[in-house]
N, CA, C and O of each residue as an XYZ file, in Angstrom:
832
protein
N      15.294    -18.126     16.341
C      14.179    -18.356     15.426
C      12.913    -17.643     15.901
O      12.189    -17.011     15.131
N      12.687    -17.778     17.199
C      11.472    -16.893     17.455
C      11.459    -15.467     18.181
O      10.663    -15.022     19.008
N      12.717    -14.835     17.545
C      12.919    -13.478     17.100
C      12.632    -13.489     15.786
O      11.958    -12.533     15.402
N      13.007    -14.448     14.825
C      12.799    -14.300     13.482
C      11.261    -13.940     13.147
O      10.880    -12.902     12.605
N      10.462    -15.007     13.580
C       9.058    -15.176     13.720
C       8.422    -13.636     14.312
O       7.443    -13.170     13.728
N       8.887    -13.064     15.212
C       8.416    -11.944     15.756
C       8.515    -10.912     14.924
O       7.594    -10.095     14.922
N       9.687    -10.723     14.014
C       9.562     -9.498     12.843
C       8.826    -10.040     11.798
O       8.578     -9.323     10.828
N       8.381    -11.352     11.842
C       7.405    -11.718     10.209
C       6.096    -11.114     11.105
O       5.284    -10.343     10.594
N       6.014    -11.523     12.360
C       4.687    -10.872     12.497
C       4.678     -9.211     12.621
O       3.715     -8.496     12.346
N       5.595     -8.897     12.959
C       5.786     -7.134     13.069
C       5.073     -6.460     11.554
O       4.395     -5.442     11.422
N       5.536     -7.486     10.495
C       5.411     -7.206      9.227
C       3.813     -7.118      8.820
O       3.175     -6.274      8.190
N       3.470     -8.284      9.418
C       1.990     -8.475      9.176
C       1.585     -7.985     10.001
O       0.768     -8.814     10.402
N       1.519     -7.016     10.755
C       0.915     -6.180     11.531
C       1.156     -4.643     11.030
O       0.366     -3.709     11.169
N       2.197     -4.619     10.530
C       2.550     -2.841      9.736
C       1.419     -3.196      8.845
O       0.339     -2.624      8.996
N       1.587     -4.103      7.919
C       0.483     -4.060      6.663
C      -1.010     -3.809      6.969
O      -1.702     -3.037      6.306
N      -1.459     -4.537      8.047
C      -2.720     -4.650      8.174
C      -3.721     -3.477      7.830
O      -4.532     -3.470      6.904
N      -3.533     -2.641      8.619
C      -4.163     -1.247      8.819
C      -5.021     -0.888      7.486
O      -4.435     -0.720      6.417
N      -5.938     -0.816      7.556
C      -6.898     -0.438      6.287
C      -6.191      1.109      5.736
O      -6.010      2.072      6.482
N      -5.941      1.081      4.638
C      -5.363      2.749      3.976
C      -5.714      2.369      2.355
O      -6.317      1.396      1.902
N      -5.205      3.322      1.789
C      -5.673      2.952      0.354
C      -5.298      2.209     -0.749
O      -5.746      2.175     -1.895
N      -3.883      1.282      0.112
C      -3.692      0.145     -0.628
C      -4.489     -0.873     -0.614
O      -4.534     -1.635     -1.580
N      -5.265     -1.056      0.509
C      -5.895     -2.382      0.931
C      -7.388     -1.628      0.466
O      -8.236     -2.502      0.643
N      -7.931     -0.630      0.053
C      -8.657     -0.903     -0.638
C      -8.996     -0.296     -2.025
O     -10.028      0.141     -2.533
N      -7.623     -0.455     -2.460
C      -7.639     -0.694     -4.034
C      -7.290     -2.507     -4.317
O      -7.394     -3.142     -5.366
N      -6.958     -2.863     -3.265
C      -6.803     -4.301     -3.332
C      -8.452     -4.845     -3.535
O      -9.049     -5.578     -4.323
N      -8.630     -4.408     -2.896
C     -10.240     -5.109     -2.559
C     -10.369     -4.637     -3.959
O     -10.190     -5.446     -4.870
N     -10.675     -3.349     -4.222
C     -11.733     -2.811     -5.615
C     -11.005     -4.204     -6.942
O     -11.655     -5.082     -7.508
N      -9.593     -3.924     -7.054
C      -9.091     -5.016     -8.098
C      -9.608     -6.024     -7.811
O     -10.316     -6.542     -8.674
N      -9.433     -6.829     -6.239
C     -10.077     -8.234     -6.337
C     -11.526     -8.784     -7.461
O     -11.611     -9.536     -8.432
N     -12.593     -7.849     -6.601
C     -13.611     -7.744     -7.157
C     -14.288     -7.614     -8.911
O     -15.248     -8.169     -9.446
N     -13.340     -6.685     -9.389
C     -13.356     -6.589    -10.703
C     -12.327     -7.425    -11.094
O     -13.054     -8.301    -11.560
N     -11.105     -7.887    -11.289
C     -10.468     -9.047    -11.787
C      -9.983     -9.792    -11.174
O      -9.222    -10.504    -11.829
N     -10.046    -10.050    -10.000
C      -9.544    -11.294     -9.202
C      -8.132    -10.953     -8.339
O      -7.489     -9.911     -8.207
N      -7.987    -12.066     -7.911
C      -6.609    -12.528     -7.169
C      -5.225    -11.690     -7.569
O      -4.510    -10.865     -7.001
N      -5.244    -12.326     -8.798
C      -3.613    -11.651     -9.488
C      -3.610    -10.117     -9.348
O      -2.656     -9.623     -8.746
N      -4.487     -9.375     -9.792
C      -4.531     -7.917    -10.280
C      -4.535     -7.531     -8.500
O      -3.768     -6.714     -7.988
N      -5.260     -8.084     -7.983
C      -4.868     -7.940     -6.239
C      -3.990     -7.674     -5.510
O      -3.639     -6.708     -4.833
N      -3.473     -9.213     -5.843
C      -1.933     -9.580     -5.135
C      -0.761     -8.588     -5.821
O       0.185     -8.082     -5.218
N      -1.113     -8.438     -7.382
C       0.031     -6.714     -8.130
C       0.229     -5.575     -7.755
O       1.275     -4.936     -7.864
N      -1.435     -5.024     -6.971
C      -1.210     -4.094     -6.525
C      -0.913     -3.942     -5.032
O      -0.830     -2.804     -4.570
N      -0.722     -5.181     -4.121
C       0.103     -5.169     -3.092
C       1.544     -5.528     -3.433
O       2.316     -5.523     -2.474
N       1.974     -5.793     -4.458
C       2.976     -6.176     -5.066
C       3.565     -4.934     -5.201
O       4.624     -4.891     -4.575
N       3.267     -3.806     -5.831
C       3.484     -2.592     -6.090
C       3.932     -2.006     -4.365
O       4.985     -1.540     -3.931
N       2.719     -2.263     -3.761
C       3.257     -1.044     -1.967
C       4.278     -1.426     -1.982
O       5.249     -0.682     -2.123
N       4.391     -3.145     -1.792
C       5.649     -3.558     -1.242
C       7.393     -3.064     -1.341
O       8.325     -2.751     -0.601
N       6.985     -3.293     -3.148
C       8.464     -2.501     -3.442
C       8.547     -1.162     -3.149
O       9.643     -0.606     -3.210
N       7.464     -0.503     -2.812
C       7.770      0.644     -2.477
C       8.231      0.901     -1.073
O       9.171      1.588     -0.669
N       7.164      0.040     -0.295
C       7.717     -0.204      1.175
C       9.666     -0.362      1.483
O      10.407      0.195      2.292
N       9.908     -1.363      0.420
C      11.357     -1.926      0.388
C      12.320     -0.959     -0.008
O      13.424     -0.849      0.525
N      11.820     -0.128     -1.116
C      12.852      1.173     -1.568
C      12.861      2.435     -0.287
O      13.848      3.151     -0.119
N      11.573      2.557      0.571
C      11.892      3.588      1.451
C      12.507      2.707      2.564
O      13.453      3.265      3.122
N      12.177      1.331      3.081
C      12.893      0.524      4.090
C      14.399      1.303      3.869
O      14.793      2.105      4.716
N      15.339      0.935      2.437
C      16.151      0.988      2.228
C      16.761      2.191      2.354
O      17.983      2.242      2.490
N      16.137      3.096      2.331
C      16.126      4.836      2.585
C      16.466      5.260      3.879
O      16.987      6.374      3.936
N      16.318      4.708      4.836
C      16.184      5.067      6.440
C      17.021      4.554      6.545
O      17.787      5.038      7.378
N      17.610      2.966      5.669
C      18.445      2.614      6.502
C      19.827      3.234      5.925
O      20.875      3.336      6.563
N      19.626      3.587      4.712
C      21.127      4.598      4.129
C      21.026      6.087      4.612
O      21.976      6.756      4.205
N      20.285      6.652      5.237
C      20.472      7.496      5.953
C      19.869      8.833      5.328
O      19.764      9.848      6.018
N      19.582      8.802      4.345
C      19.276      9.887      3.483
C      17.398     10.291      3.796
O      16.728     11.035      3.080
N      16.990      9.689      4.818
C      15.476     10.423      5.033
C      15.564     11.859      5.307
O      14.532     12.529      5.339
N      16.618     12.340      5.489
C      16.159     13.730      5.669
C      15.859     14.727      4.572
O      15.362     15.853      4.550
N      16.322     13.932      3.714
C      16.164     14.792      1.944
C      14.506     14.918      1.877
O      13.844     15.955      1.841
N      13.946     13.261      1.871
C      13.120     13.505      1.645
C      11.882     14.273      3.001
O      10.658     14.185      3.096
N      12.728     14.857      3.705
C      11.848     15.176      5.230
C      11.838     16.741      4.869
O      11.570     17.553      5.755
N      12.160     17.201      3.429
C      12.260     18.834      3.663
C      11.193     19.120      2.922
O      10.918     18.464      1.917
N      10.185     20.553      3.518
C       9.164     20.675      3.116
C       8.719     20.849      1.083
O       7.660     20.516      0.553
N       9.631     21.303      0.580
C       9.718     20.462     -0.586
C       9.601     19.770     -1.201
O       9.113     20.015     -2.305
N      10.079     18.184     -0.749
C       9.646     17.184     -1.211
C       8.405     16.718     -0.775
O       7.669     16.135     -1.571
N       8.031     16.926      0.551
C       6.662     16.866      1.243
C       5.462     17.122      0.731
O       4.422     16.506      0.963
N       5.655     18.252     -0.133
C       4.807     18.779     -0.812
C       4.589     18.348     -1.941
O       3.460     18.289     -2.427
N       5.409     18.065     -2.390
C       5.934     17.272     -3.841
C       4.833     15.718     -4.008
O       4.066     15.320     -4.886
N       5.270     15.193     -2.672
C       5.010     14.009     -2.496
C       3.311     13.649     -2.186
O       2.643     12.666     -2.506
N       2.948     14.910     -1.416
C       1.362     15.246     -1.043
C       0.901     15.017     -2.434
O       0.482     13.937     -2.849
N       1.001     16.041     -3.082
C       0.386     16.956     -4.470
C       0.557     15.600     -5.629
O      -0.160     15.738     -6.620
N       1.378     14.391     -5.606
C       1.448     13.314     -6.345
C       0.611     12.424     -5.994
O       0.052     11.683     -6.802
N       0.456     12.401     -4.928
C      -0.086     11.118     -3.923
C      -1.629     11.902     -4.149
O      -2.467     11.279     -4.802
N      -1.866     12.803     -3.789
C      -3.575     13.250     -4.271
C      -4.068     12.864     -5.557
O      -5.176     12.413     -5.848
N      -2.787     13.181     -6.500
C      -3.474     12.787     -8.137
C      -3.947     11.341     -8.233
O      -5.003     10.997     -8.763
N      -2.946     10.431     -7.595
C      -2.723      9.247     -7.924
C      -4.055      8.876     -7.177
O      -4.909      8.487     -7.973
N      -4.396      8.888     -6.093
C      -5.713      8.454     -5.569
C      -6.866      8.684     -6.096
O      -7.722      7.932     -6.561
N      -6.780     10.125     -5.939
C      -8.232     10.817     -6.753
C      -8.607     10.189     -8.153
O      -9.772     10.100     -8.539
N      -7.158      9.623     -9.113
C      -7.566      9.245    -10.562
C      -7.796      7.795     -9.674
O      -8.976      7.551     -9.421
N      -7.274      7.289     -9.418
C      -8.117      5.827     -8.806
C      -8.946      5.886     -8.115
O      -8.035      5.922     -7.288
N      -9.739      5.932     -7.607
C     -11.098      6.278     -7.007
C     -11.941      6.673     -8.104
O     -12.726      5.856     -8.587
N     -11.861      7.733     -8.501
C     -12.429      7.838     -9.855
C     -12.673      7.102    -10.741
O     -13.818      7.164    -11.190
N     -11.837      6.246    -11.270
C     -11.460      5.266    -11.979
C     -12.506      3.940    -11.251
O     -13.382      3.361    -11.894
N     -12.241      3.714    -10.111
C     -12.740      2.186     -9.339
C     -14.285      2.756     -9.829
O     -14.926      1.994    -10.552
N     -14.987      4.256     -9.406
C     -16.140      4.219     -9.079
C     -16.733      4.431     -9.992
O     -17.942      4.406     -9.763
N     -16.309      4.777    -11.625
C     -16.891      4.980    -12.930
C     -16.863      3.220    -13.367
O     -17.620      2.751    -14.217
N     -15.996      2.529    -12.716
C     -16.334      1.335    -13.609
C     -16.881      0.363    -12.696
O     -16.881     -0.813    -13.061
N     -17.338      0.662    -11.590
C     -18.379      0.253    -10.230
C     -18.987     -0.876    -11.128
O     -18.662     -2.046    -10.925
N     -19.961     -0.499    -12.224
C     -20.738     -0.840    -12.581
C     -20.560     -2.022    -13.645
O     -21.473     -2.537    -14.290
N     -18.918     -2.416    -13.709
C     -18.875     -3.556    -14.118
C     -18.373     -4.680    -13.408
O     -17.737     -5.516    -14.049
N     -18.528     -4.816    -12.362
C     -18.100     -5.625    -11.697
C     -19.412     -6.793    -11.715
O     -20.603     -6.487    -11.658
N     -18.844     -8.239    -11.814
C     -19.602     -8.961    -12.075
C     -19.376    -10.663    -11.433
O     -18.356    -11.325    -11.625
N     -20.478    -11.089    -10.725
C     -20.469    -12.038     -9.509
C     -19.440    -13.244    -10.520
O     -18.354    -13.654    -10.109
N     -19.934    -13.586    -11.607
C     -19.046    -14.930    -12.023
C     -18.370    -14.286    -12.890
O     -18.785    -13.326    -13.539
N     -16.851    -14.977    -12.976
C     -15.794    -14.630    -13.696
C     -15.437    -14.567    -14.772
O     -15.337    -15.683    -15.282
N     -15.066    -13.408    -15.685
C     -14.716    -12.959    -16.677
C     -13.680    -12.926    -16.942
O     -12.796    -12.841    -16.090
N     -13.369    -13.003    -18.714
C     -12.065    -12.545    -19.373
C     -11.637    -11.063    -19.217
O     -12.582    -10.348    -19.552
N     -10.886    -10.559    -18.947
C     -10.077     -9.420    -19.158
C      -9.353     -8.766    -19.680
O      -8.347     -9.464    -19.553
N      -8.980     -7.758    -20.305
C      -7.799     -7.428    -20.911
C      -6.783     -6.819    -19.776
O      -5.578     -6.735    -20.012
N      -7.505     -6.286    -18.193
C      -6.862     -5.348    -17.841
C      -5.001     -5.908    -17.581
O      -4.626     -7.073    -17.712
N      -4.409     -5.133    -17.331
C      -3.248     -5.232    -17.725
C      -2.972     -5.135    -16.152
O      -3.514     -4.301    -15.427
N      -1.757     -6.414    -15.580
C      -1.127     -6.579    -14.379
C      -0.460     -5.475    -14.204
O      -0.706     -4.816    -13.194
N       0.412     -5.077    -15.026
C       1.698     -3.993    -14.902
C       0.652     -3.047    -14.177
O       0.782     -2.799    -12.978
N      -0.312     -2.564    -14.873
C      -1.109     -1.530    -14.543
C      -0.991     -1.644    -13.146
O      -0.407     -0.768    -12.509
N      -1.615     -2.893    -12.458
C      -2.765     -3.169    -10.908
C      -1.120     -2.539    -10.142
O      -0.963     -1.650     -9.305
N       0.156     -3.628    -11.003
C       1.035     -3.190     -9.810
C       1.945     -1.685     -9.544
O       2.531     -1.305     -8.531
N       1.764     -0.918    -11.125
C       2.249      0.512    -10.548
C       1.570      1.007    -10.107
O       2.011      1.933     -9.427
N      -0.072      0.819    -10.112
C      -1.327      1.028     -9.309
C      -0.287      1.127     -7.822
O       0.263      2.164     -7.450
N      -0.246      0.528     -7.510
C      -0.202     -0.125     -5.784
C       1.470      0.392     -5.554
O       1.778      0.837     -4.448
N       2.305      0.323     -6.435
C       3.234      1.301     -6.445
C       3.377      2.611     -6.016
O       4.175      3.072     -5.200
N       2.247      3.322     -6.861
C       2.807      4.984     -6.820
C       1.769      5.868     -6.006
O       1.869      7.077     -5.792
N       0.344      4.676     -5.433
C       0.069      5.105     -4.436
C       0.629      4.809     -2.949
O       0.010      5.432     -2.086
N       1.566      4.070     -2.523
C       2.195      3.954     -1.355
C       3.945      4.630     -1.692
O       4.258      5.432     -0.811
N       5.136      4.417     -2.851
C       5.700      5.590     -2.715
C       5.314      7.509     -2.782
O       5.983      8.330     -2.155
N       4.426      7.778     -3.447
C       3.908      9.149     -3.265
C       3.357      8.913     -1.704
O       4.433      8.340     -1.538
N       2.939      8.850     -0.878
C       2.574      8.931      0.496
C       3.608      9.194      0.977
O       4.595      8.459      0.929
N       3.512     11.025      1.886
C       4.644     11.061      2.889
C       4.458     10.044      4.243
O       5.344      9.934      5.091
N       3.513      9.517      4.288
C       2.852      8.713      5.800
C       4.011      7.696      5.510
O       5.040      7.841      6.169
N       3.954      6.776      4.676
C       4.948      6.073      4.385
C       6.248      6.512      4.779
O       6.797      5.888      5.687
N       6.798      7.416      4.287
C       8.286      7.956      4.872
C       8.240      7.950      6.598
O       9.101      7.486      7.345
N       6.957      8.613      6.976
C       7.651      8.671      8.265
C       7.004      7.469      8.920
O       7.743      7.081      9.825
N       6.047      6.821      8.829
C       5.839      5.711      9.007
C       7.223      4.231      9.331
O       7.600      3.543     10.280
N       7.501      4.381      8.052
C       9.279      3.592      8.095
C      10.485      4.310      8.407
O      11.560      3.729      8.554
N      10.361      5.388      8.497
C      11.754      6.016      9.489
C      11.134      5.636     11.495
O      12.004      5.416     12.337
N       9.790      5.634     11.848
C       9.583      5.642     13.182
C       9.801      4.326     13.448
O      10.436      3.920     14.421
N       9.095      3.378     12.283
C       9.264      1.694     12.849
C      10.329      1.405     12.804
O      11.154      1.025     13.635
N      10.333      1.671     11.332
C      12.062      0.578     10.903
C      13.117      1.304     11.479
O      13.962      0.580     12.007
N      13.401      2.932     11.562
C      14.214      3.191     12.167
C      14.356      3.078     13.451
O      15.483      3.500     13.709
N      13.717      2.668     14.601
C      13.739      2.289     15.310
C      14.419      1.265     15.968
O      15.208      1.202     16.912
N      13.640      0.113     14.841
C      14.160     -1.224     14.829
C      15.541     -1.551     14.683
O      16.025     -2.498     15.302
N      16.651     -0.369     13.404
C      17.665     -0.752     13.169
C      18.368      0.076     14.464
O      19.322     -0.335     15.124
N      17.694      1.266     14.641
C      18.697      1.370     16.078
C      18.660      0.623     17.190
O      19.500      0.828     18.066
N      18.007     -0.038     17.291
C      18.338     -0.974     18.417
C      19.055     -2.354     18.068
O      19.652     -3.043     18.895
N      18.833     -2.785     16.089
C      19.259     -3.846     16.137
C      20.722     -3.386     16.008
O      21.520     -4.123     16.587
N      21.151     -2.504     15.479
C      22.497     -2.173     15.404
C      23.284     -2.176     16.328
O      24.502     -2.148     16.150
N      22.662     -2.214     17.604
C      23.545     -1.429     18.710
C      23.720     -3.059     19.445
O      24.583     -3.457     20.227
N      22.819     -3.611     18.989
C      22.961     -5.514     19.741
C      23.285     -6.902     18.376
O      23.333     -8.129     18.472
N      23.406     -6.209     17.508
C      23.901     -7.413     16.522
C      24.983     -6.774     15.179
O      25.524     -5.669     15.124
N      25.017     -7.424     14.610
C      25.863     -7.355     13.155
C      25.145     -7.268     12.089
O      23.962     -7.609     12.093
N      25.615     -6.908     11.269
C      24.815     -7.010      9.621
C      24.159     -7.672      9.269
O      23.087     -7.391      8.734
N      24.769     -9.165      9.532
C      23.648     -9.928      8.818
C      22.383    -10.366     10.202
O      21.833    -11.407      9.842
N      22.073    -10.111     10.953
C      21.194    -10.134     11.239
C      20.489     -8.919     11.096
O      19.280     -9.052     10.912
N      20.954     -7.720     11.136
C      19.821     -6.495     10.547
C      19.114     -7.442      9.122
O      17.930     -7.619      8.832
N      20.225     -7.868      8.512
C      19.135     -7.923      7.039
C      18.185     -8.852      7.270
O      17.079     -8.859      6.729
N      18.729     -9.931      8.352
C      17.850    -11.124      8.541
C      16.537    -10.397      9.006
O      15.461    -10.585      8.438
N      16.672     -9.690      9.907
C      15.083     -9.330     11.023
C      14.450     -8.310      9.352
O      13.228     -8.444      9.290
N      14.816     -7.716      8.537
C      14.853     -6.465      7.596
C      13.978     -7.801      6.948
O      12.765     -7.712      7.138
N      14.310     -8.683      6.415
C      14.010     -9.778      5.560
C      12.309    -10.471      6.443
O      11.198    -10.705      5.967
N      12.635    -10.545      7.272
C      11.488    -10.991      8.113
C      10.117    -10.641      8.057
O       9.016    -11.175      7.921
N      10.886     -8.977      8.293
C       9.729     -7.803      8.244
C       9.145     -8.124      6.550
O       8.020     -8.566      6.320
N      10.119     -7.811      5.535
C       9.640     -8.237      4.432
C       8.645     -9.043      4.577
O       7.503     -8.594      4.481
N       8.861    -10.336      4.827
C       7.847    -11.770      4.288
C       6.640    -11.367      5.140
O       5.613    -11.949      4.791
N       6.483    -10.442      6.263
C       5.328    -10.498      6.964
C       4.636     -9.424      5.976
O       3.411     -9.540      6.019
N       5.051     -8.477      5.154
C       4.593     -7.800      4.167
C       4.116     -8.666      2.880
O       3.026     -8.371      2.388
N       4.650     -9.407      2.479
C       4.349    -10.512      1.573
C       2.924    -11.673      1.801
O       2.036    -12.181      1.117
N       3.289    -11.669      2.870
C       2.058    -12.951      3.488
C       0.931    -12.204      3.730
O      -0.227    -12.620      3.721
N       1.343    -10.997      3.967
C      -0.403     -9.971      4.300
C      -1.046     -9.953      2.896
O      -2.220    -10.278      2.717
N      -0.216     -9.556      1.913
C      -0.176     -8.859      0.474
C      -1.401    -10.750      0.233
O      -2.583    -10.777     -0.113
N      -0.718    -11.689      0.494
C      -1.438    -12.242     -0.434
C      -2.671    -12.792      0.166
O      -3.709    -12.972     -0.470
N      -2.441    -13.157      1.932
C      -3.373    -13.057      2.486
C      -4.674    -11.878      1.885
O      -5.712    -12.467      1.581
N      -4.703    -10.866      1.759
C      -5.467     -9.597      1.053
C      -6.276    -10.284      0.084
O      -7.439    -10.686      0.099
N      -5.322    -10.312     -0.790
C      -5.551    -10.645     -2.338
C      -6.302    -11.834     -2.224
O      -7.204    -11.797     -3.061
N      -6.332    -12.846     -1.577
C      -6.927    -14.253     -1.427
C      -8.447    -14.191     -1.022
O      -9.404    -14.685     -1.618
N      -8.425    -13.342      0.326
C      -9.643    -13.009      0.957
C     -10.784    -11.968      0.214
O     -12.005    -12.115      0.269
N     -10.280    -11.224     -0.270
C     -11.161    -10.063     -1.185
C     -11.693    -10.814     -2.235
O     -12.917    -10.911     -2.333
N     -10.690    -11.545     -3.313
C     -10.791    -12.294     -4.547
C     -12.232    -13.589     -3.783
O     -13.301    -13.854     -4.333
N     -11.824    -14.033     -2.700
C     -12.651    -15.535     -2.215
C     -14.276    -14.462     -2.210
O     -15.335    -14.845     -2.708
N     -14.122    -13.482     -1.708
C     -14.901    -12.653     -0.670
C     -16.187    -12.378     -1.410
O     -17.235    -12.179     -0.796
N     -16.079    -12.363     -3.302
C     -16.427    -12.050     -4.370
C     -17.431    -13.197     -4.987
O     -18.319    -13.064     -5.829
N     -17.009    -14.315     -4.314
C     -18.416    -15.319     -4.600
C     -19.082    -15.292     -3.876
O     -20.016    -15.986     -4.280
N     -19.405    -14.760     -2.515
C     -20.283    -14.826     -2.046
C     -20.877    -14.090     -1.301
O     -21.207    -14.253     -0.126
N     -21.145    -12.556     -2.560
C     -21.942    -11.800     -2.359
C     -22.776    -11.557     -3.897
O     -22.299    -11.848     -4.993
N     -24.224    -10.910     -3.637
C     -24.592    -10.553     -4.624
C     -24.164     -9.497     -5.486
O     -23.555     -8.514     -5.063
N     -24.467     -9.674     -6.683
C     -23.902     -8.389     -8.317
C     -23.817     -6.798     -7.507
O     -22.929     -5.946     -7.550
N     -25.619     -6.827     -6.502
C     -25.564     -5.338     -6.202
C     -24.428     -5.019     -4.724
O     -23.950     -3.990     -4.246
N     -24.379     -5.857     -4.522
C     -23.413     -5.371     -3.038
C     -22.174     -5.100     -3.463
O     -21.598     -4.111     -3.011
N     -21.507     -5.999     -4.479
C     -20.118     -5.834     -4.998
C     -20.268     -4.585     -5.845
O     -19.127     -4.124     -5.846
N     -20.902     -3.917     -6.441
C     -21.257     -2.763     -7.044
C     -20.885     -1.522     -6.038
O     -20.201     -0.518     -6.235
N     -21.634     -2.005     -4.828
C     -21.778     -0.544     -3.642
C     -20.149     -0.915     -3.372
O     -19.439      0.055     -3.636
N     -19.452     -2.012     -2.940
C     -18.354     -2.099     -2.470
C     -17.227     -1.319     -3.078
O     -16.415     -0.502     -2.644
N     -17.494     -1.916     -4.337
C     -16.579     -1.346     -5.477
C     -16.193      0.314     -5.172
O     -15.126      0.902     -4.997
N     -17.814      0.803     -5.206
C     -18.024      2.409     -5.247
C     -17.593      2.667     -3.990
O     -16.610      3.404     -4.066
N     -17.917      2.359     -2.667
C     -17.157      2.550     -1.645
C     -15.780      2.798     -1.701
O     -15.304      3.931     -1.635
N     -14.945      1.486     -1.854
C     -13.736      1.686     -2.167
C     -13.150      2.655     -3.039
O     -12.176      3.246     -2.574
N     -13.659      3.076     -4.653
C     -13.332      4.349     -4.608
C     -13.886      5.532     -4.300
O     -13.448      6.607     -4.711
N     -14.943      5.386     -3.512
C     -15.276      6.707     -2.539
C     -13.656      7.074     -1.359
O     -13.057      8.142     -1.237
N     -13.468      6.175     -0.904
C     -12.193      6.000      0.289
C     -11.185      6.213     -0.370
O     -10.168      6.650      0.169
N     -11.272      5.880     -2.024
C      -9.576      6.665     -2.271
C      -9.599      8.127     -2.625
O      -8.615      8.756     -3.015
N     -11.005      8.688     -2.428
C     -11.055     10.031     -3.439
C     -10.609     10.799     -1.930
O      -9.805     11.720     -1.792
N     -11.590      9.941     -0.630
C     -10.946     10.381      0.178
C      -9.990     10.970      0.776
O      -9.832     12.088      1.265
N      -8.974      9.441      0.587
C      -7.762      9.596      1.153
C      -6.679     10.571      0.600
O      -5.728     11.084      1.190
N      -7.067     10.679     -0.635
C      -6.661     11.712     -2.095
C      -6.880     13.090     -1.952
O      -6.205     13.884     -2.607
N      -7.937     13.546     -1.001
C      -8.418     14.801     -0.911
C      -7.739     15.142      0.777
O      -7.703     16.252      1.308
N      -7.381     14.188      1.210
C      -6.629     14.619      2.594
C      -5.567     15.102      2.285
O      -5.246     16.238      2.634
N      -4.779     14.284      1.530
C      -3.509     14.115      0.558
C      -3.185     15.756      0.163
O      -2.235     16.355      0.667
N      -4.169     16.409     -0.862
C      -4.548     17.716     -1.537
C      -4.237     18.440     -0.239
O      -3.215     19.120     -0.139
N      -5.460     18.249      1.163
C      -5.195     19.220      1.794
C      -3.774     19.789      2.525
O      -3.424     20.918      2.867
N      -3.119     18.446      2.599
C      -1.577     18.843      3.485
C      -0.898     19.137      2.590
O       0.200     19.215      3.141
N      -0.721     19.405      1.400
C       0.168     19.499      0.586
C      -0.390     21.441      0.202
O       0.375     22.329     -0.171
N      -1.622     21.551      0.413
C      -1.944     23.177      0.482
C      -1.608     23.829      1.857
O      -1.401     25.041      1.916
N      -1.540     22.870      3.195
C      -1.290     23.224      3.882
C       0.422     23.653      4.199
O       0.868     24.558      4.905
N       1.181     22.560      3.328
C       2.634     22.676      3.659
C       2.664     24.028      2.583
O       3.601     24.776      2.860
N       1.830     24.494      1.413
C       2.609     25.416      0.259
C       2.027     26.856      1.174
O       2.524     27.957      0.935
N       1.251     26.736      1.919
C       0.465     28.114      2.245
C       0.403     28.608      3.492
O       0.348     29.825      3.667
N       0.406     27.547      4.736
C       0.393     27.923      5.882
C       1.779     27.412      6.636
O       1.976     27.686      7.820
């Protein structure tokens, strides 16, 4: 059991790291709350889980050829840059007490989707951890404990996701209209960012 416990925290420790899921989490908190939050960590996750599943069927090297790399750069730039864009044109509606919405969940969570599968960081990110992890768990257990510790790692991804979503959403009463404004714009300042790093390796893999 407290091996079990040690991959939920492994989990909640991969998640932590500030990148541009966690703050498109924040920007959603702020403008619609909790749910639209917790969707778009909802979104990494499955993405997290479809490349988990990738390393462990063996096929990372497909996506390790400069090809898809590039592929994956040049997607992952759009997808940020239009969110960031997006967070920092509507900066200006973000508002201290809570409103009706139309915005649409599906949205927050392919949001949080197709910016963590487009990321090559992600690929090699979960081929260094997780592959790691299964070579050693392979070589000292059986199947069903790979899936068990695999499952672990999951829920520590889950408990961050909503941990996130809880704290950003709480985080939102108690600041003023203008700070959540700059925050907002911050946050998509950091995805235009992370979006324009994105651009550069993906000119770097087509040209140099």
């Amino acid at each position: 059991m407290g091996i079990f416990f040690s991959y939920i925290f492994l989990g909640l420790s991969l998640a932590a790291p500030i990148g541009p899921v966690n703050a498109a989490q924040l920007d959603k908190a702020l403008k619609f709350g909790f749910l639209h939050s917790w969707f778009v960590g909802l979104g990494a996750i499955l993405a997290d889980g479809i490349y988990m599943l990738v390393v462990y069927l063996g096929v990372v090297q497909f996506l390790d050829t400069p090809f898809m790399q590039t592929l994956l750069w040049s997607f992952g730039c759009f997808v940020l840059i239009y969110t960031g864009i997006e967070s920092m044109v509507s900066a200006g509606n973000v508002q201290v007490t809570p409103k009706k919405n139309n915005a649409s969940l599906l949205k927050s969570f392919f949001s949080g989707f197709f910016m963590s599968i487009s990321n090559p960081l992600t690929i090699l990110f979960w081929l260094g951890i997780y592959g790691s992890i299964l070579a050693k768990t392979i070589s000292e257990n059986d199947n069903m404990h790979i899936a068990l510790y695999s499952f672990a790692i999951f829920l520590g991804l889950l408990l961050w996701d909503v941990t996130m979503a809880l704290t950003a959403s709480s985080f939102k009463k108690f600041v003023a209209g203008k700070l959540l404004v700059a925050i907002s714009f911050i946050s998509g300042l950091s995805l235009i960012g992370f979006g324009l790093y994105f651009g550069i390796q993906a000119i770097k893999l087509m040209f140099f």
